[in-house]
N, CA, C and O atoms as a CHARMM CRD file, in Angstrom:
* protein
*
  352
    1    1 UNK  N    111.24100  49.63100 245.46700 PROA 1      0.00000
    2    1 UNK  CA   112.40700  49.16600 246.16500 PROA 1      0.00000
    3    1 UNK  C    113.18800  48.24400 245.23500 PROA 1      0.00000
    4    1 UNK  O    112.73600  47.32900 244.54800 PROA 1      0.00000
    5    2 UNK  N    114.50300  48.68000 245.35000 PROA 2      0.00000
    6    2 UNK  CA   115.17800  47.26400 244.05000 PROA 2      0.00000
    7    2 UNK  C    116.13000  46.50300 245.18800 PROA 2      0.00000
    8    2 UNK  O    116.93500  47.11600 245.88800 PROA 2      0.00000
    9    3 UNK  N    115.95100  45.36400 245.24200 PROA 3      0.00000
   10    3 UNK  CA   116.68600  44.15100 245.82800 PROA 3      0.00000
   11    3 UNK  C    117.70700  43.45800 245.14800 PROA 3      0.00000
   12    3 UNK  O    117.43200  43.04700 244.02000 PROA 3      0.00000
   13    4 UNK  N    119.03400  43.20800 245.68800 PROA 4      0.00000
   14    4 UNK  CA   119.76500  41.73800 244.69900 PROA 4      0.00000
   15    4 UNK  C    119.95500  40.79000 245.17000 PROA 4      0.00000
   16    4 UNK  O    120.69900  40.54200 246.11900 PROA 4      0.00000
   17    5 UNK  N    119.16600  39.97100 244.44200 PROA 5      0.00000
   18    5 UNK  CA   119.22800  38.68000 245.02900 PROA 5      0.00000
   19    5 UNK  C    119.58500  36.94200 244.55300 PROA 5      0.00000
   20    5 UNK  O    119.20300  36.26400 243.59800 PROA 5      0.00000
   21    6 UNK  N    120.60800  36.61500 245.87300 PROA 6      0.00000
   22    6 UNK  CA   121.44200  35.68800 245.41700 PROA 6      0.00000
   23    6 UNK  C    120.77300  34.33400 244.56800 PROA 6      0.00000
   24    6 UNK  O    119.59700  33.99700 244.70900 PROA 6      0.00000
   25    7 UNK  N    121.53700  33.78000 243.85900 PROA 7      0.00000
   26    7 UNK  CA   121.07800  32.41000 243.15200 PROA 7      0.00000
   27    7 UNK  C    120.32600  31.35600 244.33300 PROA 7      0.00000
   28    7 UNK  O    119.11100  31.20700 244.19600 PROA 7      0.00000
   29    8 UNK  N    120.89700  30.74100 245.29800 PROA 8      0.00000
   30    8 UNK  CA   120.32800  30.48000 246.03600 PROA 8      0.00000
   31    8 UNK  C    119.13300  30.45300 246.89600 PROA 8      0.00000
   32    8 UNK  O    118.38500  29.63800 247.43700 PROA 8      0.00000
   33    9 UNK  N    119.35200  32.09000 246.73400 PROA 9      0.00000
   34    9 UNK  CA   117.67700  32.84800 247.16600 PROA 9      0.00000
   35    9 UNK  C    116.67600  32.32600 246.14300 PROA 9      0.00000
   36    9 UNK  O    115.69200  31.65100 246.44800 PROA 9      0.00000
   37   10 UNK  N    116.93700  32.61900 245.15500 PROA 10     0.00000
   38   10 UNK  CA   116.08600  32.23400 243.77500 PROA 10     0.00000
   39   10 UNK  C    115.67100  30.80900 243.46200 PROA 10     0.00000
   40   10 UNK  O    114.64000  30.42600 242.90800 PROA 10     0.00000
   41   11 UNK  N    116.32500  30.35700 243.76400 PROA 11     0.00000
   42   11 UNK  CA   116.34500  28.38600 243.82300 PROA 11     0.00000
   43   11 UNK  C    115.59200  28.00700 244.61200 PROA 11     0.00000
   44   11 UNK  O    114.71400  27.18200 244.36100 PROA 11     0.00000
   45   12 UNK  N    115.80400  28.58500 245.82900 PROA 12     0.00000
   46   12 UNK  CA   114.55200  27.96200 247.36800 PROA 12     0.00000
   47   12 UNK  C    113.46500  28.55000 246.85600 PROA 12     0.00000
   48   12 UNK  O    112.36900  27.99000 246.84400 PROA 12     0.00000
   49   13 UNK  N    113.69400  29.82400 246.35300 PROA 13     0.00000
   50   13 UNK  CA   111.98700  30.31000 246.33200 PROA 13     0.00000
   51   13 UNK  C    111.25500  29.52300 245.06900 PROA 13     0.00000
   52   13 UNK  O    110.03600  29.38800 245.16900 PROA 13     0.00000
   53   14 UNK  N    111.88500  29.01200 243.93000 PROA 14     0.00000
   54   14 UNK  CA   111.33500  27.92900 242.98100 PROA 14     0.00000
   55   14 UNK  C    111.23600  26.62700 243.58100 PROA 14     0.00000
   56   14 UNK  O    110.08000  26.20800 243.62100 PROA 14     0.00000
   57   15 UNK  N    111.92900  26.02700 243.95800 PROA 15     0.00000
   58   15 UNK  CA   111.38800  24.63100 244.94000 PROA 15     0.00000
   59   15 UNK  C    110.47600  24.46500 245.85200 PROA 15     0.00000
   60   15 UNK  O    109.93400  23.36000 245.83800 PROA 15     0.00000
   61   16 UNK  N    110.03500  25.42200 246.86800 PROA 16     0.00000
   62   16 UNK  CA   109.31300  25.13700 247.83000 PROA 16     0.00000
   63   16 UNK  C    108.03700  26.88600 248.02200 PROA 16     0.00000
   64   16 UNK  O    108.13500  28.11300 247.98300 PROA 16     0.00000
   65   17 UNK  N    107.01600  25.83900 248.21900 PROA 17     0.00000
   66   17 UNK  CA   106.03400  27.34100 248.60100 PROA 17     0.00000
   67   17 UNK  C    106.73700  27.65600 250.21000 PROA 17     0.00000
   68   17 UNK  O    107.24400  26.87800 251.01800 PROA 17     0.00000
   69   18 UNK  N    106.53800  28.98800 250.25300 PROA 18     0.00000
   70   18 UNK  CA   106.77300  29.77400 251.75200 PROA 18     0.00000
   71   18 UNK  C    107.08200  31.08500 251.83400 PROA 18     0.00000
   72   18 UNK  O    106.51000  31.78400 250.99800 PROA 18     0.00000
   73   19 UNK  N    107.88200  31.68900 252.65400 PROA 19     0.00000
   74   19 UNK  CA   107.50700  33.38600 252.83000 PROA 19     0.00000
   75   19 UNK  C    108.86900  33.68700 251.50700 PROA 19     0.00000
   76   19 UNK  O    108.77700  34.64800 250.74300 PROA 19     0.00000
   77   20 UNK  N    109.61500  33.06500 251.46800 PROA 20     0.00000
   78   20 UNK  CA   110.52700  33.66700 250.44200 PROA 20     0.00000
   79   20 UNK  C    110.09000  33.41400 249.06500 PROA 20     0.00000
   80   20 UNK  O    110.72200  34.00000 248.18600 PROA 20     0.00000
   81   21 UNK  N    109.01800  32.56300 248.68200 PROA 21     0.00000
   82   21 UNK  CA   108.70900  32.67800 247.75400 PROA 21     0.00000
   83   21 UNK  C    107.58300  33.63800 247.65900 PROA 21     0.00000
   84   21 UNK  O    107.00300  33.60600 246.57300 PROA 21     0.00000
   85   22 UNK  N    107.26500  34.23700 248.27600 PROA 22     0.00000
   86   22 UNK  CA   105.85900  34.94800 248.05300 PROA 22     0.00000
   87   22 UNK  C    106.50300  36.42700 248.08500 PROA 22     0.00000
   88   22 UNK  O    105.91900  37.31800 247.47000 PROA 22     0.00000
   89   23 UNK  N    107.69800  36.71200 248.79100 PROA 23     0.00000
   90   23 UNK  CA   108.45400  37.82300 249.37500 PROA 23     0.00000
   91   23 UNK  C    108.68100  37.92200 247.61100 PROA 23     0.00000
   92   23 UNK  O    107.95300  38.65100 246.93700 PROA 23     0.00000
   93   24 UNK  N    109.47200  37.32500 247.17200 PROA 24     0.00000
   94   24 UNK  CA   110.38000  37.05200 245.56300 PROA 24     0.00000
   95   24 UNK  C    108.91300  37.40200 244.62000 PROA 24     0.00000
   96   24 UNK  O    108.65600  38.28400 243.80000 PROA 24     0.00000
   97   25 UNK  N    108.21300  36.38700 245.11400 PROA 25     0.00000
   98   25 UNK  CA   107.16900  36.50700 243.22400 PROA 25     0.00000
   99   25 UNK  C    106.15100  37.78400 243.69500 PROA 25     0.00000
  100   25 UNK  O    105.91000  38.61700 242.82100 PROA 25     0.00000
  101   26 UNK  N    105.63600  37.94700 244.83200 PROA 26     0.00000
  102   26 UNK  CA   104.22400  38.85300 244.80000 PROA 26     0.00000
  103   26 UNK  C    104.79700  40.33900 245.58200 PROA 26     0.00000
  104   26 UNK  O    103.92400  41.15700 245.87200 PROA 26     0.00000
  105   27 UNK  N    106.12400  40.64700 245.88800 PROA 27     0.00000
  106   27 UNK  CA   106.48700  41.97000 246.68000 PROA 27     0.00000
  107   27 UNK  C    106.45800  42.24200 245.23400 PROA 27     0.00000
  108   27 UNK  O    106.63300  41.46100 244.29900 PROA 27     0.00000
  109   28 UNK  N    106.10000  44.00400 245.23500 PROA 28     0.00000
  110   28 UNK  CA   107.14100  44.72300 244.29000 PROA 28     0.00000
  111   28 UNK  C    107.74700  45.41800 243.86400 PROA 28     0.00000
  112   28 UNK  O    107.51600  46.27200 243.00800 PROA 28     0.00000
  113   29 UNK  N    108.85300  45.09400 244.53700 PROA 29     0.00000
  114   29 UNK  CA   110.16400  44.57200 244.08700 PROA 29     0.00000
  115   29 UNK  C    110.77700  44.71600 242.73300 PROA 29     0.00000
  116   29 UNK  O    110.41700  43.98500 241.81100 PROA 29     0.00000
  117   30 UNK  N    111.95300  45.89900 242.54300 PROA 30     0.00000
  118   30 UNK  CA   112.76600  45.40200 241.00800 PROA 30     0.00000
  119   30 UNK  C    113.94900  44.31500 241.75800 PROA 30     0.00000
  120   30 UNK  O    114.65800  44.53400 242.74100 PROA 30     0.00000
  121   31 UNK  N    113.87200  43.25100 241.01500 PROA 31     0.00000
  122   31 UNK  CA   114.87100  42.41200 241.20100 PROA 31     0.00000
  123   31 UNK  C    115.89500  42.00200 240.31000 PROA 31     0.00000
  124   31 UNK  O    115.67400  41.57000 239.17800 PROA 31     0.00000
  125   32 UNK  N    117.52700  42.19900 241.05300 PROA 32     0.00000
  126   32 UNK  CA   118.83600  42.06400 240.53800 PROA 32     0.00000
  127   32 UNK  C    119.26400  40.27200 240.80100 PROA 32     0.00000
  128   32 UNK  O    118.79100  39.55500 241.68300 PROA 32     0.00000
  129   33 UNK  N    119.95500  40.00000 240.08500 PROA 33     0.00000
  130   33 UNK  CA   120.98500  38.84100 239.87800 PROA 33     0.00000
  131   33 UNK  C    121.88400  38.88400 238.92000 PROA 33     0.00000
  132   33 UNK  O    121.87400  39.13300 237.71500 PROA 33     0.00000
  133   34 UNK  N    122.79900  38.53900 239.84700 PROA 34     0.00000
  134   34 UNK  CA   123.96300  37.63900 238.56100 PROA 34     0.00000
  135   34 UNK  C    124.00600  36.96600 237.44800 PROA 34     0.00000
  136   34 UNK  O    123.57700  35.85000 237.74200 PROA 34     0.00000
  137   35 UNK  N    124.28700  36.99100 236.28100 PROA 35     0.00000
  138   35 UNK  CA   123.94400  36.61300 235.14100 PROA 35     0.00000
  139   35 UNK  C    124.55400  35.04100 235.16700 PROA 35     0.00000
  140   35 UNK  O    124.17800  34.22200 234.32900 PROA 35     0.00000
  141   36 UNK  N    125.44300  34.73600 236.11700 PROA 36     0.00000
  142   36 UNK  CA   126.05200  33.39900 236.70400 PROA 36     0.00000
  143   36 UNK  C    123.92300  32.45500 237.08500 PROA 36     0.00000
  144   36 UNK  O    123.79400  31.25200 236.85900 PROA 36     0.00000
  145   37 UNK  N    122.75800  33.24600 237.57800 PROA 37     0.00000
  146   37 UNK  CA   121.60800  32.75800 238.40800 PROA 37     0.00000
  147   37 UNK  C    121.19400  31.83400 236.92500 PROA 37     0.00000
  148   37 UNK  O    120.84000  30.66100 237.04500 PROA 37     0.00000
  149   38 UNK  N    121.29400  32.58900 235.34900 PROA 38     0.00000
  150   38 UNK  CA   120.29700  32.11900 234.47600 PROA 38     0.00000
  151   38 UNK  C    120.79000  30.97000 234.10600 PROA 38     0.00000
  152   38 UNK  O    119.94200  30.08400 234.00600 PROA 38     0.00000
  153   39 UNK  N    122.43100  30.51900 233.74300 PROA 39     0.00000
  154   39 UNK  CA   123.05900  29.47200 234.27200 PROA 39     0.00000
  155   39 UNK  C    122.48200  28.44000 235.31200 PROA 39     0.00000
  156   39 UNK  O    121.89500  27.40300 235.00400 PROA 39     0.00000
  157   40 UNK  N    122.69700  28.81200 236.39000 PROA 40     0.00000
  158   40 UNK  CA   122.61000  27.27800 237.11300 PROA 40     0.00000
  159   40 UNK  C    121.52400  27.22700 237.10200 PROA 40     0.00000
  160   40 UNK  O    121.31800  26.09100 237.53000 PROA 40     0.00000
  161   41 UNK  N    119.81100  28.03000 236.74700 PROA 41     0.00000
  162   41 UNK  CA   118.89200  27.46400 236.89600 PROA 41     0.00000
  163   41 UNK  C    118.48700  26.79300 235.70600 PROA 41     0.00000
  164   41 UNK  O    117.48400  26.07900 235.68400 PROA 41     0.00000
  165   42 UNK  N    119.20600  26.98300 234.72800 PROA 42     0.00000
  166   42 UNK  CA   119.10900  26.13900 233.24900 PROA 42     0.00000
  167   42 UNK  C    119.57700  24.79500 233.70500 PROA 42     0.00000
  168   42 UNK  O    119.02400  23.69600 233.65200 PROA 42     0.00000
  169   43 UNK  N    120.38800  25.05700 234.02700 PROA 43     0.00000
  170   43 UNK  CA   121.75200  23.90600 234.37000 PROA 43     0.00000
  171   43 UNK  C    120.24000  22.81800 235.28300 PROA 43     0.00000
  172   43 UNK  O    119.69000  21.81600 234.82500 PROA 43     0.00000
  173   44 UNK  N    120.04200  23.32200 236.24500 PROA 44     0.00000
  174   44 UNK  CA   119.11700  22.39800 237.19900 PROA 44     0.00000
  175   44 UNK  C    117.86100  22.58400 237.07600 PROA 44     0.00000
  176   44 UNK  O    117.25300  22.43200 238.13600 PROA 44     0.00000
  177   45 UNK  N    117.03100  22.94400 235.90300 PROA 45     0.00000
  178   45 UNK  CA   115.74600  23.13800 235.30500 PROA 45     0.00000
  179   45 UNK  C    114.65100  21.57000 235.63200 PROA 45     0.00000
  180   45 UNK  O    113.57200  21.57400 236.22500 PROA 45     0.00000
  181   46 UNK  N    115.35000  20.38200 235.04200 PROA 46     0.00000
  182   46 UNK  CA   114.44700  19.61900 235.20900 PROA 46     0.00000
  183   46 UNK  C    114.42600  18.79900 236.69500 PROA 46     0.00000
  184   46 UNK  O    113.52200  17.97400 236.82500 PROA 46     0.00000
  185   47 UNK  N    115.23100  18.95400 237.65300 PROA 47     0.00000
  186   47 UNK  CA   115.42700  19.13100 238.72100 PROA 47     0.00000
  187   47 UNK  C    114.50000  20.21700 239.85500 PROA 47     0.00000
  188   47 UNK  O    114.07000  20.03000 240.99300 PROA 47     0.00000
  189   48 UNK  N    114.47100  20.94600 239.27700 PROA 48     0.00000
  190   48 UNK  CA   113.44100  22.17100 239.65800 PROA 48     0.00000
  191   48 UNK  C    111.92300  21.87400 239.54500 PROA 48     0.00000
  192   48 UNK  O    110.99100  21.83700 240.34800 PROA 48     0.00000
  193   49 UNK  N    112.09500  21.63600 237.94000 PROA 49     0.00000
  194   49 UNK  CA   110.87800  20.99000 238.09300 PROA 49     0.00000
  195   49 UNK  C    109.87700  19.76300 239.02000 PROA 49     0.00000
  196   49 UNK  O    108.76100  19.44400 239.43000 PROA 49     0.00000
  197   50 UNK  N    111.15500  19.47300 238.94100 PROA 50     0.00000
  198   50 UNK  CA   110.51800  17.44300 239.64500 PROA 50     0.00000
  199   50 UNK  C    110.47100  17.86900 241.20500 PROA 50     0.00000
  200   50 UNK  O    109.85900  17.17800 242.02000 PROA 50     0.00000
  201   51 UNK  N    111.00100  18.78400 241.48500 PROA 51     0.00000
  202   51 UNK  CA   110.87000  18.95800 243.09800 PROA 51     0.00000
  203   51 UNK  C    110.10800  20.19400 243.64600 PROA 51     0.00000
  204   51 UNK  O    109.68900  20.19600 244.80400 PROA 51     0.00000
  205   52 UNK  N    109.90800  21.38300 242.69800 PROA 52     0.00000
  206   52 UNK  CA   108.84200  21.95300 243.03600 PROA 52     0.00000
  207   52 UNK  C    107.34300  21.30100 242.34100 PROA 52     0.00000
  208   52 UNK  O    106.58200  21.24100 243.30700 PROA 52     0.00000
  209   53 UNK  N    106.83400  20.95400 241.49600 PROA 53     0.00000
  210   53 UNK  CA   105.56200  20.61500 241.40400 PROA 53     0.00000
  211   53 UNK  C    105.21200  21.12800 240.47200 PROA 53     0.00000
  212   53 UNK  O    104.35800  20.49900 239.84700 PROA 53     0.00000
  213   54 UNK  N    105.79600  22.94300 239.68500 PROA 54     0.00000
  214   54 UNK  CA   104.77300  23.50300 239.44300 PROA 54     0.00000
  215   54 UNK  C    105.88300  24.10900 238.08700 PROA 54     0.00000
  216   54 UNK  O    107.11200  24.18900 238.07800 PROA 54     0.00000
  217   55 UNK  N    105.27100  24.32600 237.44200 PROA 55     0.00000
  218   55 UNK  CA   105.91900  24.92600 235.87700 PROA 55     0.00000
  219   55 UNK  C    106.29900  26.33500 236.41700 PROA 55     0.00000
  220   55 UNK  O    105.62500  27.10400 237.10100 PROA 55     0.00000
  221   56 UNK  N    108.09300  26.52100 235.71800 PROA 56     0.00000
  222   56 UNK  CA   108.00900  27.52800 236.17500 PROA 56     0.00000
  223   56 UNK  C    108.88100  28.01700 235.12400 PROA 56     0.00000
  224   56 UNK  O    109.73100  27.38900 234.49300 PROA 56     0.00000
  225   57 UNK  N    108.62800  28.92600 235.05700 PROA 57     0.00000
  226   57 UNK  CA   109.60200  30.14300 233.65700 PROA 57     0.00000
  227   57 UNK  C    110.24800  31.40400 233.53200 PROA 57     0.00000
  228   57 UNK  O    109.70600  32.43500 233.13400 PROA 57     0.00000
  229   58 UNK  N    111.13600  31.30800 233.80100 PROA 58     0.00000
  230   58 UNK  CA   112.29300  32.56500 234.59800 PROA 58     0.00000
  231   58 UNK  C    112.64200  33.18400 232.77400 PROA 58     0.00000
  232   58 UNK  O    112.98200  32.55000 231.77500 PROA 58     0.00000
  233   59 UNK  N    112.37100  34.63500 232.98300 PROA 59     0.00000
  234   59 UNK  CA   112.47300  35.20100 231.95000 PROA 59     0.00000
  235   59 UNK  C    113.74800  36.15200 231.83700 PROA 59     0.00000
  236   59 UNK  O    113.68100  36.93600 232.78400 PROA 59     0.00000
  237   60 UNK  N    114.92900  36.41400 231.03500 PROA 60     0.00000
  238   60 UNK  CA   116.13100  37.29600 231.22000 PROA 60     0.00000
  239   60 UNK  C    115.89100  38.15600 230.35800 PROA 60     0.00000
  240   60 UNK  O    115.23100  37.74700 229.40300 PROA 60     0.00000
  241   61 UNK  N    116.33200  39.70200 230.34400 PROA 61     0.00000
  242   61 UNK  CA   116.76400  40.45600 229.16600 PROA 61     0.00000
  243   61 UNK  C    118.30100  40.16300 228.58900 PROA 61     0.00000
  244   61 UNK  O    119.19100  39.54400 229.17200 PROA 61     0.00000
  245   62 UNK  N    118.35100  40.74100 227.37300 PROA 62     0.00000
  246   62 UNK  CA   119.50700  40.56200 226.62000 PROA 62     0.00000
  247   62 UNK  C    120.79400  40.81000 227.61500 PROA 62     0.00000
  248   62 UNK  O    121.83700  40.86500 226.96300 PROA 62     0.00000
  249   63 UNK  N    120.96400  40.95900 228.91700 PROA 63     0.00000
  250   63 UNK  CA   122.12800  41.24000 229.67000 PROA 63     0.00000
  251   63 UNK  C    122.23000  40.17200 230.52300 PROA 63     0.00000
  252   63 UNK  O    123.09000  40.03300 231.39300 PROA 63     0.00000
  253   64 UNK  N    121.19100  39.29900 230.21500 PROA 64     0.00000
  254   64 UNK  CA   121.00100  38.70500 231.33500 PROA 64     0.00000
  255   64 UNK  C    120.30900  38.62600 232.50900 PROA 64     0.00000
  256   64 UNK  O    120.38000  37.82600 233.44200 PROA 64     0.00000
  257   65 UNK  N    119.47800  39.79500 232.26900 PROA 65     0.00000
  258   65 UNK  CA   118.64800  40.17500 234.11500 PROA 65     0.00000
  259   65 UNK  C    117.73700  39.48700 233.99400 PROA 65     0.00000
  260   65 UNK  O    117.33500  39.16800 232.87500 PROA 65     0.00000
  261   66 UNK  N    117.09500  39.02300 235.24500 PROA 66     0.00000
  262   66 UNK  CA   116.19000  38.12900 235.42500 PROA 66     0.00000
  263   66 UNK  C    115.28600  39.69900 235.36200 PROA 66     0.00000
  264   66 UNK  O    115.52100  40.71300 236.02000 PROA 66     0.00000
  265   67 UNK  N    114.39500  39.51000 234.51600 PROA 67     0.00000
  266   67 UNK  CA   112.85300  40.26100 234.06200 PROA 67     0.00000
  267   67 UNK  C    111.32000  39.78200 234.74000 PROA 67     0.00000
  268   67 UNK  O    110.42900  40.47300 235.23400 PROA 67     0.00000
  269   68 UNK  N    111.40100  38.63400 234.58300 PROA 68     0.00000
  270   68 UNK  CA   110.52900  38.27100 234.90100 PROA 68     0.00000
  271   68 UNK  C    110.38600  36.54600 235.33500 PROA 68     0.00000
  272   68 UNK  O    110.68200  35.70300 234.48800 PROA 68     0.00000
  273   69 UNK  N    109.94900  36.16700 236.60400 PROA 69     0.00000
  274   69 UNK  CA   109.43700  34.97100 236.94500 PROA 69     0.00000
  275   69 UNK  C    107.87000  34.53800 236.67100 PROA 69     0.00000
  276   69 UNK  O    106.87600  35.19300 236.98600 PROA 69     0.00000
  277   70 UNK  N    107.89100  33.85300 236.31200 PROA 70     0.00000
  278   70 UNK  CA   106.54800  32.91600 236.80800 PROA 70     0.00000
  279   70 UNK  C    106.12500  31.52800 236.89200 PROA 70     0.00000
  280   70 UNK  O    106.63600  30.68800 236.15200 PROA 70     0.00000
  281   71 UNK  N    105.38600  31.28000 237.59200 PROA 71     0.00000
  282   71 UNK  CA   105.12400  29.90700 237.98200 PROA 71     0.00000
  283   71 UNK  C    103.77100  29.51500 237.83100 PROA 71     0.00000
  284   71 UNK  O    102.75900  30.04300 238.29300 PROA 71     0.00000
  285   72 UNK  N    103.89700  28.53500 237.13200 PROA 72     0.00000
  286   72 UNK  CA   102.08500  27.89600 237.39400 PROA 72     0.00000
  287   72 UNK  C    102.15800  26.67600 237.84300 PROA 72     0.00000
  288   72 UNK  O    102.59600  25.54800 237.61400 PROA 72     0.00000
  289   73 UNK  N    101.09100  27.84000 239.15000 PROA 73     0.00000
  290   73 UNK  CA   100.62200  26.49900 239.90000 PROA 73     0.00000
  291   73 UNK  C     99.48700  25.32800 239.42300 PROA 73     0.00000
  292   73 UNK  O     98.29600  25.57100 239.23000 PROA 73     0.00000
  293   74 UNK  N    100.12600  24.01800 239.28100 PROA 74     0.00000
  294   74 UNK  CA    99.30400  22.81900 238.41500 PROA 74     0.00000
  295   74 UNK  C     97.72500  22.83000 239.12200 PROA 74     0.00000
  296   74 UNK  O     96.65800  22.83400 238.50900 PROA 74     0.00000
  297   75 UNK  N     97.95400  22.83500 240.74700 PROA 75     0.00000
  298   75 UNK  CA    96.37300  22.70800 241.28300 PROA 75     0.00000
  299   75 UNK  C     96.07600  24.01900 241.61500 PROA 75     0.00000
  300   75 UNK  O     95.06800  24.12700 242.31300 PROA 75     0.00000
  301   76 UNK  N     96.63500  25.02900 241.33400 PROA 76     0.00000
  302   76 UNK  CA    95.95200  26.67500 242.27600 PROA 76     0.00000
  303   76 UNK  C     95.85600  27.50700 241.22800 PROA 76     0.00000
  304   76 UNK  O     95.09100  27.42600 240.26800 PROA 76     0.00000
  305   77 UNK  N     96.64200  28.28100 241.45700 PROA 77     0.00000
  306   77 UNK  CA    96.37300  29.96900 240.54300 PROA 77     0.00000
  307   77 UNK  C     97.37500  30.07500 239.59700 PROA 77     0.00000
  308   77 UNK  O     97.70700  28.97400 239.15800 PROA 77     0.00000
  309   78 UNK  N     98.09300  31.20700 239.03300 PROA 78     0.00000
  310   78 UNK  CA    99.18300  31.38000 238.07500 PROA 78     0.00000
  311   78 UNK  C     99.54800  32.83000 238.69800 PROA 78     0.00000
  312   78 UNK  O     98.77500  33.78700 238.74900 PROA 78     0.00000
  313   79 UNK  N    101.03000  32.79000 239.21300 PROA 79     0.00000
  314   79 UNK  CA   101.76300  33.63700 239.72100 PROA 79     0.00000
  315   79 UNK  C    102.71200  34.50800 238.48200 PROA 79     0.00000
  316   79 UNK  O    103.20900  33.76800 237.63300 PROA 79     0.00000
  317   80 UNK  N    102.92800  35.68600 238.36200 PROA 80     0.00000
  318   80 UNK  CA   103.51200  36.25300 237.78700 PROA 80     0.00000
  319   80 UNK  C    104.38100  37.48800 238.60800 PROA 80     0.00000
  320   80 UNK  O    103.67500  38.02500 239.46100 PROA 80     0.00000
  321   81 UNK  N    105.74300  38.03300 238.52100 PROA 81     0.00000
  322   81 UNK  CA   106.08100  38.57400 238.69100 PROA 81     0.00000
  323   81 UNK  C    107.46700  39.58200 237.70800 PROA 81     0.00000
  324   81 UNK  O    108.58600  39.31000 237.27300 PROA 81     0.00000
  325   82 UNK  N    106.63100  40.72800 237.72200 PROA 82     0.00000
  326   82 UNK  CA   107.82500  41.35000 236.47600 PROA 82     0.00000
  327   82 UNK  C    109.14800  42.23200 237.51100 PROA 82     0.00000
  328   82 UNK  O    108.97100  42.92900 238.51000 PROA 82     0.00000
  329   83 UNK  N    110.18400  41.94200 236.95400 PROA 83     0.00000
  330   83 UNK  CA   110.95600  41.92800 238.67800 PROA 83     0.00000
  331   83 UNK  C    111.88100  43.41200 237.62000 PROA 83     0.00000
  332   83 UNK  O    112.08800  44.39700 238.32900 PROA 83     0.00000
  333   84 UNK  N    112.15200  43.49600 236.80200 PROA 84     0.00000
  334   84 UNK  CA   113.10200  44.57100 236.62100 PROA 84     0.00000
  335   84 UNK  C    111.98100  45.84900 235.76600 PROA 84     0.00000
  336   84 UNK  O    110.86000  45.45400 235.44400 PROA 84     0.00000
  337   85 UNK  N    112.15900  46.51800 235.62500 PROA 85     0.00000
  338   85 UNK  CA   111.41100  48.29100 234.89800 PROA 85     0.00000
  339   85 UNK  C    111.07800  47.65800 233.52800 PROA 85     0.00000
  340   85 UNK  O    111.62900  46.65000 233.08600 PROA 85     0.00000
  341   86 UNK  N    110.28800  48.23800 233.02300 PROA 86     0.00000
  342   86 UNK  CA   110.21400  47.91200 231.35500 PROA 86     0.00000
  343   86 UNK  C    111.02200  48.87300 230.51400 PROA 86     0.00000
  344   86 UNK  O    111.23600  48.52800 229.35100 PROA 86     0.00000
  345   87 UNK  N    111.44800  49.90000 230.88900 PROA 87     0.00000
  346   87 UNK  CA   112.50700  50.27300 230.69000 PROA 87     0.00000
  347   87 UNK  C    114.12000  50.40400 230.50900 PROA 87     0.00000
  348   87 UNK  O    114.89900  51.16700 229.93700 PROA 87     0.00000
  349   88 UNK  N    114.20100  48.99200 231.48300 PROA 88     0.00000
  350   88 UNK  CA   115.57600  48.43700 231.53000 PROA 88     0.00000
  351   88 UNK  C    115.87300  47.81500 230.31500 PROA 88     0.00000
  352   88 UNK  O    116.97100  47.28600 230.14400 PROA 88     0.00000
């Protein structure tokens, strides 16, 4: 299934654990965004950090697509999600 999904969407699901973050990192899901998303989450990176808890590393291809998320969790597991084809 390929989804596009807004900056916003992407932001809540890095700040806070809950169903949109688990929907975002563990469905799968090819996932679309705006090349405007790799922007503002640069832009508000250490912000992100300080309010979710947990290291997190949003990966783009050369166009810009978000490829891949992941997050590590400091006290739990290490989440990975490869969101676009390896082919793209």
């Amino acid at each position: 299934m390929e989804i596009v999904v807004d900056t916003n969407i992407i932001i809540s699901a890095l700040l806070r654990e809950g169903l949109t973050r688990r929907i975002i990192f563990l469905a799968p899901f090819e996932m679309y965004t705006v090349p405007f998303a790799k922007s503002e989450i640069k832009k508000h990176r250490n912000e992100l950090l300080d309010k979710s808890g947990d290291g997190i590393i949003v990966k783009y291809n050369s166009k810009g697509v978000v490829v891949g998320i992941e997050i590590l969790f400091l006290s739990k597991q290490k989440a990975v999600l490869d969101v676009v084809p390896e082919e793209i």
